[in-house]
Backbone as JSON Lines, residues from 0, in Angstrom:
{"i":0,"aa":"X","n":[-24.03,-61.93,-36.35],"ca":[-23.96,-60.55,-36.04],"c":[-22.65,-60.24,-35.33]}
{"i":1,"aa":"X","n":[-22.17,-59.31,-35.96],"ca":[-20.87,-58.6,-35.02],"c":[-20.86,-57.4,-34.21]}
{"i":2,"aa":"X","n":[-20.34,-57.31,-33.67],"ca":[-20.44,-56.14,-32.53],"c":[-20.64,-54.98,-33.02]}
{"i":3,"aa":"X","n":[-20.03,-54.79,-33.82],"ca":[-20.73,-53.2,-34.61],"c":[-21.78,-53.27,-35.14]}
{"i":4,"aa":"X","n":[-22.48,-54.48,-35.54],"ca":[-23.73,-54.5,-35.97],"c":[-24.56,-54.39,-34.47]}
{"i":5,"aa":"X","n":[-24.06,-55.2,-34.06],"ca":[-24.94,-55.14,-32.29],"c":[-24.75,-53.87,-31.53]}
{"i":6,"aa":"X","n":[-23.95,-52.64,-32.25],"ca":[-23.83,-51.66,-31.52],"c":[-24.44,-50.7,-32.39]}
{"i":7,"aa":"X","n":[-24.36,-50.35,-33.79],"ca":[-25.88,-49.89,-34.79],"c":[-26.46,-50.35,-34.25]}
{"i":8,"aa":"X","n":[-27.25,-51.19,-34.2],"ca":[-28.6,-51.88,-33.56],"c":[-29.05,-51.18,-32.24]}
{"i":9,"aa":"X","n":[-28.48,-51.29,-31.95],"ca":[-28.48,-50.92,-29.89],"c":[-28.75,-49.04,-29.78]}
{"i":10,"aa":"X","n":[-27.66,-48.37,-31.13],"ca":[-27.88,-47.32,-31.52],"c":[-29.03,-46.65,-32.29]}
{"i":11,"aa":"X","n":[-29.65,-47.45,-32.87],"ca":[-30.64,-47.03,-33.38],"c":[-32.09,-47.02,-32.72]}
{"i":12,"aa":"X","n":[-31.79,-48.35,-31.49],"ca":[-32.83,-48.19,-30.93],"c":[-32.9,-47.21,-29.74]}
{"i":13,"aa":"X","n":[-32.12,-46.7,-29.05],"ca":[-31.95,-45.56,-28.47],"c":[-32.39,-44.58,-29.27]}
{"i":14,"aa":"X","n":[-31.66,-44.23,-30.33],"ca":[-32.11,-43.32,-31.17],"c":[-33.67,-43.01,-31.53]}
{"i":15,"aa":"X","n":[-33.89,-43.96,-31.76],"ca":[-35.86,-44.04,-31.84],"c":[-36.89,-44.49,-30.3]}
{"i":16,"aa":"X","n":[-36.08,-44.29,-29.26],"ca":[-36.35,-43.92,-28.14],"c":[-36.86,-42.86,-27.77]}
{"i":17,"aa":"X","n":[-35.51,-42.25,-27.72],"ca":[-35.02,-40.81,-27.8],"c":[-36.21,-40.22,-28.77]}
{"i":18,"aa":"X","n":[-36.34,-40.54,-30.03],"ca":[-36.96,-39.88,-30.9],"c":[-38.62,-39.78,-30.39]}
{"i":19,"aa":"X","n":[-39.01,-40.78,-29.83],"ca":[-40.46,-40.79,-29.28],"c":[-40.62,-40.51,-28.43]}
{"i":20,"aa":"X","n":[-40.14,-40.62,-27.54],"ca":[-39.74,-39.4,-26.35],"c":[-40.37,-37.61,-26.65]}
{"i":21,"aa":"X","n":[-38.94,-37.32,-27.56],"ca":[-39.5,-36.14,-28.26],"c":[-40.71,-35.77,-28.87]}
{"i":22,"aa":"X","n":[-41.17,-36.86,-29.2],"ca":[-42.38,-36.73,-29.92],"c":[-43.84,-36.69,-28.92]}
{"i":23,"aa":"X","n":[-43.7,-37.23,-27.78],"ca":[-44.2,-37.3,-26.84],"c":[-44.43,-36.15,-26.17]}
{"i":24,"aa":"X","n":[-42.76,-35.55,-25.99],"ca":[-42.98,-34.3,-25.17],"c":[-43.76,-33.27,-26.35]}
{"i":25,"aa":"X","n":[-43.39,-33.36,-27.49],"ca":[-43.75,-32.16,-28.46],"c":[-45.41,-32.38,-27.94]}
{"i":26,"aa":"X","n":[-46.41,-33.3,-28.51],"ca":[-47.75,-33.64,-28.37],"c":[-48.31,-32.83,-27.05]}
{"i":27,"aa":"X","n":[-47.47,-33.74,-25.58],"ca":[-47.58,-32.54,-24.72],"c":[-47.93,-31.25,-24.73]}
{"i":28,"aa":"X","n":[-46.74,-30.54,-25.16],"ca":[-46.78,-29.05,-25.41],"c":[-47.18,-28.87,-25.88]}
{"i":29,"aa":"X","n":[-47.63,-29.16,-26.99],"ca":[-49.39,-28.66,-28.23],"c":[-50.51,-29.01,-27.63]}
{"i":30,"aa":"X","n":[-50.44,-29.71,-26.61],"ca":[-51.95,-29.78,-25.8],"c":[-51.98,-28.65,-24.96]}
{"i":31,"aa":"X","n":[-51.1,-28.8,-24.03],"ca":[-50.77,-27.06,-23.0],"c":[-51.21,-26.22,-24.21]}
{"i":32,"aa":"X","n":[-50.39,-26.0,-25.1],"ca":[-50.45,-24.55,-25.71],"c":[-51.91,-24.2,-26.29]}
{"i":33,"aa":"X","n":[-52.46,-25.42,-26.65],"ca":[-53.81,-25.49,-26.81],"c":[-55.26,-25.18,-25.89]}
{"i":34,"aa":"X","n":[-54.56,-25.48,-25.0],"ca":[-55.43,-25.16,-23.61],"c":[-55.05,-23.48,-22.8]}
{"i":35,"aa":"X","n":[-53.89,-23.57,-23.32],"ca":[-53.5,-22.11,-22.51],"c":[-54.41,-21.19,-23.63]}
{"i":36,"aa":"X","n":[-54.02,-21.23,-24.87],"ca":[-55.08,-20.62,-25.98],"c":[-56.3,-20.32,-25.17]}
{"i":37,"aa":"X","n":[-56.76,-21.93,-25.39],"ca":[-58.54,-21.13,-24.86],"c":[-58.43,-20.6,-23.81]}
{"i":38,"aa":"X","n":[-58.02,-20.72,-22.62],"ca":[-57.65,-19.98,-21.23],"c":[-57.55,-18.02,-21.65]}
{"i":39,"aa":"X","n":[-56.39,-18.34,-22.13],"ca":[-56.53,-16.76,-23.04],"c":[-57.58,-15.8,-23.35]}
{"i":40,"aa":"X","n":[-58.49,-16.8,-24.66],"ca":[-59.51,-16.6,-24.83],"c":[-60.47,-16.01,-23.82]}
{"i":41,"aa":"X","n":[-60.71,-16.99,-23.19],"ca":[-61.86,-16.97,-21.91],"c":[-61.56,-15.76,-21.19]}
{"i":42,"aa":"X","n":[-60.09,-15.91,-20.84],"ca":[-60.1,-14.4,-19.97],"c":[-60.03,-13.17,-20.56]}
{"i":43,"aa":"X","n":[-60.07,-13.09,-22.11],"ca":[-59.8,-11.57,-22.98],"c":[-61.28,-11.67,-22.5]}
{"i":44,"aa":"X","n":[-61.99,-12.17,-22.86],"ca":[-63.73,-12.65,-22.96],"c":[-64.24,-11.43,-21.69]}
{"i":45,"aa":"X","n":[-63.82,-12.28,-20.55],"ca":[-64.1,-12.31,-19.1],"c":[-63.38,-10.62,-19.09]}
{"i":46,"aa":"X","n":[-62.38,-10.13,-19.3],"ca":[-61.66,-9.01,-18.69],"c":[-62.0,-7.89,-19.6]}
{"i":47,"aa":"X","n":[-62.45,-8.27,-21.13],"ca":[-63.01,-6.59,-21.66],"c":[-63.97,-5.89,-21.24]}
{"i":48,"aa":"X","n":[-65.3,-6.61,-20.77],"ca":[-66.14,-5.7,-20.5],"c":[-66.04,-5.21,-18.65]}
{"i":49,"aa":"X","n":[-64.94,-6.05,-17.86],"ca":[-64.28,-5.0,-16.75],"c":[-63.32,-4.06,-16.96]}
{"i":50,"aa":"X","n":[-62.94,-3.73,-17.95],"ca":[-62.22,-2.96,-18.6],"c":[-62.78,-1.67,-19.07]}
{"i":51,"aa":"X","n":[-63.59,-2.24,-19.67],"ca":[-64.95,-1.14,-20.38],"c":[-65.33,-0.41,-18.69]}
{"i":52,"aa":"X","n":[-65.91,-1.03,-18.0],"ca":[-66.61,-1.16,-17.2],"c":[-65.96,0.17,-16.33]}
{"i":53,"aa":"X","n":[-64.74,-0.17,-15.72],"ca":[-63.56,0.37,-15.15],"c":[-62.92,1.75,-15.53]}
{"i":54,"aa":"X","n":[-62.98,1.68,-16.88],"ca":[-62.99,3.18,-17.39],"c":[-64.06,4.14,-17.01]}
{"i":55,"aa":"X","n":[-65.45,3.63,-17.42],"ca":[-66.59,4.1,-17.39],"c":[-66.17,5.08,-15.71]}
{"i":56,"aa":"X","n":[-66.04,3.9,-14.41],"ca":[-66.4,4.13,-13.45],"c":[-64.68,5.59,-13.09]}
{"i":57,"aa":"X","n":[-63.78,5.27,-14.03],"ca":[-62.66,6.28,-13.52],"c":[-62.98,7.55,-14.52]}
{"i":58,"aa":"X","n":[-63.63,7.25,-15.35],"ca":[-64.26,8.72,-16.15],"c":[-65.34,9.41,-14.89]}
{"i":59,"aa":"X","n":[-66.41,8.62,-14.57],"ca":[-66.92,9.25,-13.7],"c":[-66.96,9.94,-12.04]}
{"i":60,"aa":"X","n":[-65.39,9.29,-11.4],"ca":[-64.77,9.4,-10.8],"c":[-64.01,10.83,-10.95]}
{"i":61,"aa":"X","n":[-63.0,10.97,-12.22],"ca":[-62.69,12.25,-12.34],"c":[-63.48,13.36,-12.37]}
{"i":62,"aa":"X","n":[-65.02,13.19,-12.76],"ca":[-66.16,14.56,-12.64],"c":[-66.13,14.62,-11.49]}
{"i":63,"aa":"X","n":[-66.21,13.38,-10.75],"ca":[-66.64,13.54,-9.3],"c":[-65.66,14.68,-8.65]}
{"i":64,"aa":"X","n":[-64.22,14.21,-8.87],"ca":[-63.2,15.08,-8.24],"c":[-62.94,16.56,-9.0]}
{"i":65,"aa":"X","n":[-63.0,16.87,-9.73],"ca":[-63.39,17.81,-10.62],"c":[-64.53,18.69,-9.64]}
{"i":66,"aa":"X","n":[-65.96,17.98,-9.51],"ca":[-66.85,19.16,-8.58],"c":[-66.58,19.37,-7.21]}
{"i":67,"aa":"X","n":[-65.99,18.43,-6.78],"ca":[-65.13,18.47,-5.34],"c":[-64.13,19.63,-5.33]}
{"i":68,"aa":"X","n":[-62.99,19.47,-6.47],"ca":[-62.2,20.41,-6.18],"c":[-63.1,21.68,-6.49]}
{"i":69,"aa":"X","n":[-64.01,22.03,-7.11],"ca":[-64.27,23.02,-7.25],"c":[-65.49,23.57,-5.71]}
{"i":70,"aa":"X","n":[-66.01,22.83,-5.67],"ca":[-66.7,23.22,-3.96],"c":[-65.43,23.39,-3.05]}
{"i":71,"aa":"X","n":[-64.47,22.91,-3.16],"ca":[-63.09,23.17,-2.08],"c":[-62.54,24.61,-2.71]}
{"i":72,"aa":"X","n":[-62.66,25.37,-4.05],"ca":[-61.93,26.58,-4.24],"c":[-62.71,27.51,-3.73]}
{"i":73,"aa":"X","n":[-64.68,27.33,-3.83],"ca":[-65.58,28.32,-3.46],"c":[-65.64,28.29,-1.51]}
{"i":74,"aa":"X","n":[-64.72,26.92,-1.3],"ca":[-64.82,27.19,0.06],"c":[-64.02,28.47,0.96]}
{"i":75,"aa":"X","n":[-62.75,28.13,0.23],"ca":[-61.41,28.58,0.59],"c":[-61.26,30.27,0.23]}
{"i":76,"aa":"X","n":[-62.54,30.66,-0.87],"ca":[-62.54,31.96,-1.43],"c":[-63.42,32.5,0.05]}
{"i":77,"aa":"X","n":[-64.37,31.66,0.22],"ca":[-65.61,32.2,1.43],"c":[-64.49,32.24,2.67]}
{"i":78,"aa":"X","n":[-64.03,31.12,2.85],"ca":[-63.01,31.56,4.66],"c":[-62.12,32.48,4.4]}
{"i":79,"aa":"X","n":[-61.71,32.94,3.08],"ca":[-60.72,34.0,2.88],"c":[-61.45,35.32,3.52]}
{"i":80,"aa":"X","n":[-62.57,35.14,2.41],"ca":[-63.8,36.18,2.17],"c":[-63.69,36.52,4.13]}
{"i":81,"aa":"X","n":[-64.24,35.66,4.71],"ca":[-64.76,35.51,6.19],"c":[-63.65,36.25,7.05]}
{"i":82,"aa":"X","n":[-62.64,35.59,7.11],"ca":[-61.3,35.81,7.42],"c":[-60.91,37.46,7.38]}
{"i":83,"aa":"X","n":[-61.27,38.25,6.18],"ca":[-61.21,39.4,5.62],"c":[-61.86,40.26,6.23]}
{"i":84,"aa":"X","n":[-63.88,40.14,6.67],"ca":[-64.53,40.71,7.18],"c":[-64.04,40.28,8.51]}
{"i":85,"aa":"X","n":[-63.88,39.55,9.31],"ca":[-63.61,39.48,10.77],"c":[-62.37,40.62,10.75]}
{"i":86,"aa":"X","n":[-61.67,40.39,10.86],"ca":[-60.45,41.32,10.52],"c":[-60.84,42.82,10.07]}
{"i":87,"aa":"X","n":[-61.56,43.12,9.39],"ca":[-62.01,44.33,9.15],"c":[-62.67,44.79,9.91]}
{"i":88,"aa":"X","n":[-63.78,44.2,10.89],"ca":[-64.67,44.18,11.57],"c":[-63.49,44.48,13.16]}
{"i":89,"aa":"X","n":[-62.96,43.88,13.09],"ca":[-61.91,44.19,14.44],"c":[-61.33,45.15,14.2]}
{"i":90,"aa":"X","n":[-61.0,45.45,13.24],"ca":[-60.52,46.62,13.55],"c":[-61.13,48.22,13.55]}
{"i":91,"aa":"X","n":[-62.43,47.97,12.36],"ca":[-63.23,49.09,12.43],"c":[-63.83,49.13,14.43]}
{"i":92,"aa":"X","n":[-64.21,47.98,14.95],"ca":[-65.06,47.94,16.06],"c":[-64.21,47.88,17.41]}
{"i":93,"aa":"X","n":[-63.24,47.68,17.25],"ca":[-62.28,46.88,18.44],"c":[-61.76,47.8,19.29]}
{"i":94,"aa":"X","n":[-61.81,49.19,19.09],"ca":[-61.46,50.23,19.58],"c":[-62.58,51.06,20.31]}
{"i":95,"aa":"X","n":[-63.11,51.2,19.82],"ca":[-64.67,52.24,19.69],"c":[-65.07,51.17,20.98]}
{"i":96,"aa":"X","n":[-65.61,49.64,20.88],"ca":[-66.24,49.05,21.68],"c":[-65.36,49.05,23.0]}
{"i":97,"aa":"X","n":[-64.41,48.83,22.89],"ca":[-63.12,48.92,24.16],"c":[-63.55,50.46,24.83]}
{"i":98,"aa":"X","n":[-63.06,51.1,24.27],"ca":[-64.04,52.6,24.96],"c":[-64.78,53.03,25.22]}
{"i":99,"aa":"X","n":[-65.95,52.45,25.06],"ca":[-67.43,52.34,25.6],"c":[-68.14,51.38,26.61]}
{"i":100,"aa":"X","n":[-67.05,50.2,26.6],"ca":[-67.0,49.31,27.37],"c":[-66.29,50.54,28.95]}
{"i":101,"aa":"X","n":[-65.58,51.04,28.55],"ca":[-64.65,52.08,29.67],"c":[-65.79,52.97,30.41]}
{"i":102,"aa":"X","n":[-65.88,53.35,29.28],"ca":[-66.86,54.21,29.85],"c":[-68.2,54.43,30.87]}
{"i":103,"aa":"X","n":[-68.59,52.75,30.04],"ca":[-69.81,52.11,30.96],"c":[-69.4,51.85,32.32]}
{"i":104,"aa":"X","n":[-68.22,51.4,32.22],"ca":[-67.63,50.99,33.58],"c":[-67.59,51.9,34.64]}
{"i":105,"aa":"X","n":[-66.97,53.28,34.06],"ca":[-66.79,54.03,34.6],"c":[-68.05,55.1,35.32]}
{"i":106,"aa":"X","n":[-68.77,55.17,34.39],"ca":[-70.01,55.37,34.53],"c":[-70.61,55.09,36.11]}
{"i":107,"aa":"X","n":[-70.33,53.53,35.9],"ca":[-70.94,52.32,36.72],"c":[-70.26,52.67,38.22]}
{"i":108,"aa":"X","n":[-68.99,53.09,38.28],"ca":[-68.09,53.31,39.3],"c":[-69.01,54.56,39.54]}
{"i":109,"aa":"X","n":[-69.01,55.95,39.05],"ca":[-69.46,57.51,39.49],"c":[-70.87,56.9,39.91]}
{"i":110,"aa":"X","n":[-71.96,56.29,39.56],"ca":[-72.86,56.21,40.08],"c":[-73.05,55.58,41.38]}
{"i":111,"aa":"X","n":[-72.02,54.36,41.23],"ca":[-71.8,53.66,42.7],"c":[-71.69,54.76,43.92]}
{"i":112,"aa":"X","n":[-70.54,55.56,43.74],"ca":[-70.4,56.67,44.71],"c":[-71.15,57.38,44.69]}
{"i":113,"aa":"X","n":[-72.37,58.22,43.73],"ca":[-73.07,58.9,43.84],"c":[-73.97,58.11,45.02]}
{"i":114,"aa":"X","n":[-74.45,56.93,44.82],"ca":[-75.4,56.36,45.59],"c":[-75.07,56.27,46.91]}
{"i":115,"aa":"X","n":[-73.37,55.82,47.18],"ca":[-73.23,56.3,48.81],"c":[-73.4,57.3,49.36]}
{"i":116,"aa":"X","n":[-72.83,58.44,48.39],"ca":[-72.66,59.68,48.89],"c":[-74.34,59.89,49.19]}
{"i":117,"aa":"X","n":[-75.31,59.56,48.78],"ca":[-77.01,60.37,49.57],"c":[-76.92,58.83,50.11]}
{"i":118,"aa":"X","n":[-76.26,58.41,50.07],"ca":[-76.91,57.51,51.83],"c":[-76.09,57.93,52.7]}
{"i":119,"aa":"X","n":[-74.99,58.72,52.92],"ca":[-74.1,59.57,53.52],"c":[-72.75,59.04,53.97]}
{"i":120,"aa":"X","n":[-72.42,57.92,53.33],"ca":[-71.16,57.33,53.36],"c":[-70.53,57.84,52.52]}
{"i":121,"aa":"X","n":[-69.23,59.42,52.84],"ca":[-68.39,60.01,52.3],"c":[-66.96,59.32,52.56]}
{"i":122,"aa":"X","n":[-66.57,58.6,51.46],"ca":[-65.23,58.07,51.04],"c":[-64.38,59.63,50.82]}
{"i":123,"aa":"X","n":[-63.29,59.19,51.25],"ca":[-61.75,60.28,51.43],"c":[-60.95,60.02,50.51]}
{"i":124,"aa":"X","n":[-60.54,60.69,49.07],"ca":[-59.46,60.3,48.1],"c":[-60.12,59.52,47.29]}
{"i":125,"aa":"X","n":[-61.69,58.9,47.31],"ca":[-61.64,57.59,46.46],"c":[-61.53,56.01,46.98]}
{"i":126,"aa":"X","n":[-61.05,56.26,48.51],"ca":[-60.71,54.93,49.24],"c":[-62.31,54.6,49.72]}
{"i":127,"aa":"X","n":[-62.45,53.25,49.93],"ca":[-63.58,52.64,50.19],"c":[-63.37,52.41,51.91]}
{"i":128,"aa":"X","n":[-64.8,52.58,52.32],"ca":[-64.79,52.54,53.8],"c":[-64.8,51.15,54.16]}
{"i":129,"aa":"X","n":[-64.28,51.28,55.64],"ca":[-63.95,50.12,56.36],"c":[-65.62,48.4,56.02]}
{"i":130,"aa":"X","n":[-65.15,48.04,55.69],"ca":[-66.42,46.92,55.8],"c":[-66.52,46.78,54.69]}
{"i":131,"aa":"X","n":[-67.61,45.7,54.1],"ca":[-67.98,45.21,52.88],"c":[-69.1,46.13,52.49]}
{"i":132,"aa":"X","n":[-68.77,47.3,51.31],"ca":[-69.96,48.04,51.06],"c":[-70.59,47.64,49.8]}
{"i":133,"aa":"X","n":[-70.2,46.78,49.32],"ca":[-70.75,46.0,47.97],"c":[-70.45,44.55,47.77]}
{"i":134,"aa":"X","n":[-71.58,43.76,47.31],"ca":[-71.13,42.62,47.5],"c":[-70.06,42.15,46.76]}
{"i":135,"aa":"X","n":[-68.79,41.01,47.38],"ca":[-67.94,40.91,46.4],"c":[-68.22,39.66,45.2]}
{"i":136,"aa":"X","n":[-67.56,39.78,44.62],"ca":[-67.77,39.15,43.06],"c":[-67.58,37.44,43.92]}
{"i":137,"aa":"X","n":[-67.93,36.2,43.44],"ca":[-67.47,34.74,43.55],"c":[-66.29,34.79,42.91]}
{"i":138,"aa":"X","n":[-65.22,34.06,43.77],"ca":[-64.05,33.42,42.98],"c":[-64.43,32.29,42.17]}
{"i":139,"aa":"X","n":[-64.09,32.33,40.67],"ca":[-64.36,31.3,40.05],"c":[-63.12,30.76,39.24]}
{"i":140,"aa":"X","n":[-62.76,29.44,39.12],"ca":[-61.42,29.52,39.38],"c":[-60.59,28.28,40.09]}
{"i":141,"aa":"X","n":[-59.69,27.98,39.73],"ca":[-58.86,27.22,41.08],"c":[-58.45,28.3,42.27]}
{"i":142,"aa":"X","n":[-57.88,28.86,43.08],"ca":[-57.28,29.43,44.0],"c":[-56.45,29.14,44.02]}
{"i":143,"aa":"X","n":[-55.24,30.37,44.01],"ca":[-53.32,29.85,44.33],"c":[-52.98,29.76,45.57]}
{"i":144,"aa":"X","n":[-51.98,29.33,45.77],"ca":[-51.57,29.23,47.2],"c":[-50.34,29.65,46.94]}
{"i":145,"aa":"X","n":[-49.88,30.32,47.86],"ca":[-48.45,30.97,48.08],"c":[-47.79,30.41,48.73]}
């Protein structure tokens, strides 16, 4: 044998090394790809009917929000609605009651003096006589200090 034969030789068996090698890794990868397959499988399997499932529950989800928004438009029409009569209501009443409120008051004042005057305590101008002739109101309240 001569060296180029001993170096074909040497080459070829590398070569069919090399070659089973490849063949090795290929086998490999057709087992993975084989297994990833059924994996696949299993989970189309496993994930359609949460799929199905999932729709179902976002179809019934949108009615949900659907009668929501609509109890939120009949709300917003009623506090309008509400909003409208208060406001109307103040202003038809807010005047009229303010002046009758006056009146009572006032009322309340002429009778006060009527009642001194026949117990014979005659006030001058309207000014109130010396002493406490009615009881005074409670401070209710913090108190300021000056």
């Amino acid at each position: 044998m001569t060296a180029t034969d001993l170096a074909a030789v040497s080459a070829i068996l590398v070569a069919l090394v090399a070659a089973g090698l490849v063949v090795g890794t290929l086998v490999a990868v057709v087992r993975v790809l084989a297994d990833l397959r059924a994996v696949v499988v299993e989970l189309r399997s496993a994930t359609l009917p949460l799929v199905a499932d999932l729709r179902r529950h976002v179809d019934t989800a949108g009615d949900e929000l659907e009668r929501v928004d609509a109890v939120l438009e009949r709300a917003e029409r009623i506090s309008t609605t509400v909003d409208d009569a208060t406001r109307l209501t103040h202003r038809a009443l807010g005047t009229p009651v303010v002046k009758a409120l006056s009146v009572a008051a006032g009322a309340g004042r002429v009778s006060w003096r009527l009642r001194r005057r026949r117990r014979g305590v005659i006030t001058v101008g309207g000014a109130r006589p010396a002493g406490p002739a009615r009881p005074r109101r409670a401070v209710t309240g913090p108190r300021r200090v000056a």
